[in-house]
C-alpha positions in Angstrom: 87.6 19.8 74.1 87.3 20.7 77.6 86.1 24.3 76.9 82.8 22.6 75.3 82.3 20.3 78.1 82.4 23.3 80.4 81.3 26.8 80.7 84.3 29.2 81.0 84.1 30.0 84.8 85.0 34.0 84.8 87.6 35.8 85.8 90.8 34.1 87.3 91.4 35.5 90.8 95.4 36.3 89.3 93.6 38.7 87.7 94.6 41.3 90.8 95.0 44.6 88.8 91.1 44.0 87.6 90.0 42.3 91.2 91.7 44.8 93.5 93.3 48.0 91.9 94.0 49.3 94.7 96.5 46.9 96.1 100.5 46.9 96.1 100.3 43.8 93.5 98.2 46.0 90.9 100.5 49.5 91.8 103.3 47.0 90.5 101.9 46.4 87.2 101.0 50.0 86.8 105.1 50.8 87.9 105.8 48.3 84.9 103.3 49.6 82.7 105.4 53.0 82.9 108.7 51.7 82.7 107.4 50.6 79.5 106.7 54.1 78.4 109.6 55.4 79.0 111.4 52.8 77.3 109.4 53.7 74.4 110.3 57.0 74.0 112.3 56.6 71.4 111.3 53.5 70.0 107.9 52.8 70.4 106.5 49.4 71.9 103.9 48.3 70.6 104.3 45.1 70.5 105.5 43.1 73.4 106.5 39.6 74.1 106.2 38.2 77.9 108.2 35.2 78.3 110.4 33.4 80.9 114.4 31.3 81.1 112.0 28.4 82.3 108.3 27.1 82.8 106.7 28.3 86.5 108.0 32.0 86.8 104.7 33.8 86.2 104.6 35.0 82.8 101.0 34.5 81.9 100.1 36.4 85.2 102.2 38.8 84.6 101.2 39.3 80.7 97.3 39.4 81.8 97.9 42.2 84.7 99.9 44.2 82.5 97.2 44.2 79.9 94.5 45.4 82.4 96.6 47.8 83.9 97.2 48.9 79.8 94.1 49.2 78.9 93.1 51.3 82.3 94.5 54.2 80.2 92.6 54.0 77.8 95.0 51.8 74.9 93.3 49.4 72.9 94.9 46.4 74.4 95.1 42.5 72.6 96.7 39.6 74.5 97.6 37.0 72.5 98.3 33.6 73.7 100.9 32.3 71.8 102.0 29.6 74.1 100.7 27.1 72.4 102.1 24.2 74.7 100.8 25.6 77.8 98.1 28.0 77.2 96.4 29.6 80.3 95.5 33.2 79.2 91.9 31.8 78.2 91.4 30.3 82.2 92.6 33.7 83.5 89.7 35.3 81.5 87.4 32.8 81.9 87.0 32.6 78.3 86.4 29.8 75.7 89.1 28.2 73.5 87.6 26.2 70.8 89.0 29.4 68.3 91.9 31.2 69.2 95.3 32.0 67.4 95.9 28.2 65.7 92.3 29.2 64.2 93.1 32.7 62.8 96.3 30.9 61.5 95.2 28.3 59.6 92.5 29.7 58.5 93.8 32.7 57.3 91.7 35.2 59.4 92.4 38.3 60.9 93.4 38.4 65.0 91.0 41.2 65.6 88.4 39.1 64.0 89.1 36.3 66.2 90.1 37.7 69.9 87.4 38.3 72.4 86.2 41.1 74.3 86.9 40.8 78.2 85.4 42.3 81.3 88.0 45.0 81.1 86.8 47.8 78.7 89.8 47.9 75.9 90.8 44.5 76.7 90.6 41.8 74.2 92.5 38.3 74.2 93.1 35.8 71.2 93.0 32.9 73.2 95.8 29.8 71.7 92.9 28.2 70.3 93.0 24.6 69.7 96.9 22.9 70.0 98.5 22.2 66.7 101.2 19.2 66.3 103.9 22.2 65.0 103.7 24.9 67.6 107.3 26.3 66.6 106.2 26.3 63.3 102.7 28.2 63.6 104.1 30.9 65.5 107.2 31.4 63.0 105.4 31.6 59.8 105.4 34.3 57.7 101.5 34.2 58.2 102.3 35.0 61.7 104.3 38.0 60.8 101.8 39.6 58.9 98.9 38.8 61.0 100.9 40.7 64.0 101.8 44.0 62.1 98.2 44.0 60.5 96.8 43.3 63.9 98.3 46.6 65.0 95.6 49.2 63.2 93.3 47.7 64.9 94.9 47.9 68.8 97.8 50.5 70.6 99.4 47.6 72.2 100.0 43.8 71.5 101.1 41.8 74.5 101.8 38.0 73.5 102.4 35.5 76.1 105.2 33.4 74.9 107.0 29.7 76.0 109.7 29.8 78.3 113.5 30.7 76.1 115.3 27.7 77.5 112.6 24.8 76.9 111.3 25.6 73.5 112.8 28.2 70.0 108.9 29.9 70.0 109.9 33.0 72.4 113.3 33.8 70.3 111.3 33.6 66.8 108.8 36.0 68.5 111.4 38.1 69.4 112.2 39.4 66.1 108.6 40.6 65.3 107.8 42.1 68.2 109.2 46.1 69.5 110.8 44.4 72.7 110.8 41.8 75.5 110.3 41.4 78.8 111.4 38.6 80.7 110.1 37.3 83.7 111.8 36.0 86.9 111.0 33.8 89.4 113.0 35.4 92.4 115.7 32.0 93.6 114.2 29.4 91.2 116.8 30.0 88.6 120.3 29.3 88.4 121.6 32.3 87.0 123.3 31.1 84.5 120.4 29.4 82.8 118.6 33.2 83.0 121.9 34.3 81.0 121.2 31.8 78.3 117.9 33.2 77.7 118.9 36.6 77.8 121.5 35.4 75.0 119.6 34.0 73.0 117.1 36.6 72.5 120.1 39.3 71.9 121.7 36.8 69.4 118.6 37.4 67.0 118.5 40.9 67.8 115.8 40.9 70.0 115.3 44.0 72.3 114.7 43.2 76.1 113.0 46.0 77.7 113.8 44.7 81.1 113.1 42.2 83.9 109.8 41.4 86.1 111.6 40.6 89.6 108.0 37.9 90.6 108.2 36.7 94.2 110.4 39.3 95.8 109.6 39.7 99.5 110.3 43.3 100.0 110.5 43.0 104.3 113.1 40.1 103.4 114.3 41.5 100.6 114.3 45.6 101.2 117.7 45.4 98.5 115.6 44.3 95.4 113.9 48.1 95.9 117.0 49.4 95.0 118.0 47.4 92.0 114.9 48.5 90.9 115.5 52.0 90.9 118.9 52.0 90.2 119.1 49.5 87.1 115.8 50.1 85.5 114.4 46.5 86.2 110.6 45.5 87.1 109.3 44.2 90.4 106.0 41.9 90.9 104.9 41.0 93.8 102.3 38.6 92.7 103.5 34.9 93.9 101.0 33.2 91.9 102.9 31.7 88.7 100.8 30.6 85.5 
């Protein structure tokens, strides 16, 4: 595997909340990070799945900055990479992948056992591990269930980074473990109509979408996304980096 034939290389510099709290990008994530909590008032999220309508839109960046900005408070924070097509969340760390979710899986181990401290105190990621030739399947086992609510004694929040709705059934399936969804959106990439599909498919299992990461909005271009925000309870990222 790549990951043994080279040293993970640190920190990805996506990793803005981490690199530079102070700037507008990290102030995002920490916006998000509230809207969160208030959504969980009364039901609590604490378990989360980050996906996309399609592949590009910056859902892994997303996922990652959200955890930091998480764990800044103190939660015990676990990012789980459950793409398991794609993975990136490992690169963004700068962590190894030779065990990782398709490990604890198959081998019956617990996620806690398996994810890995990062440089952010209260941050821990279960990288995807190595890629199995049944990624829907993995990631809609029973084993999968379990391992997510007993997972949950050992963190406050579970973040899992999850395929794009459109392309593949993995995020939907996810859907109906998790506490809620948040969908990510690449600001004019996507026809509306295909972001409408997603959205319906993750309702049709009774999924609950917590609301909508606006990535790529240019706010002196774009002043009018400010107020959708505010007025319809969706989420802005600046961050133009997509992973």
């Amino acid at each position: 595997m790549a990951d043994r034939a080279k040293p993970p290389a640190g920190p990805s510099a996506t990793l803005i909340a981490h690199i530079d709290p102070k700037s507008p990008a990290a102030e995002a994530y920490r916006t998000l990070r509230t809207s969160i909590q208030f959504a969980g008032l009364d039901h609590k999220c604490r378990s989360i799945v980050v996906t996309s309508s399609s592949p590009g839109e910056g859902k892994s960046t997303t996922v990652a900055n959200f955890g930091v900005v998480m764990a800044q408070t103190g939660s015990r924070v676990c990012l789980i990479d459950s793409d398991l097509r794609r993975p990136t969340l490992h690169r963004i760390f700068g962590l190894g992948n030779s065990r990782g979710l398709t490990t604890a899986l198959l081998d019956g181990l617990p996620f806690a056992e398996i994810a890995q401290p990062t440089n952010v105190a209260n941050l821990s990621v279960l990288t995807s591990g190595p890629l199995p030739p049944n990624p829907a399947e993995l990631v809609g086992s029973n084993r999968m269930r379990e391992a997510l609510e007993a997972v949950a004694a050992a963190f406050d929040m579970i973040l899992l980074d999850s395929p794009p709705v459109v392309s593949v059934s993995d995020a939907v399936v996810l859907a109906t473990f998790a506490d809620g969804v948040v969908m990510v959106v690449q600001t004019g990439k996507v026809p509306h109509e295909v972001i409408r599909r997603a959205t319906s498919q993750i309702l049709a299992v009774k999924g609950r979408i917590l609301g909508v990461v606006m990535n790529g909005v240019n706010l002196k271009r774009d002043g009018y996304y400010y107020d959708y925000y505010r007025y319809y309870n969706s989420y802005y990222s600046p961050d133009s980096k997509k992973r």
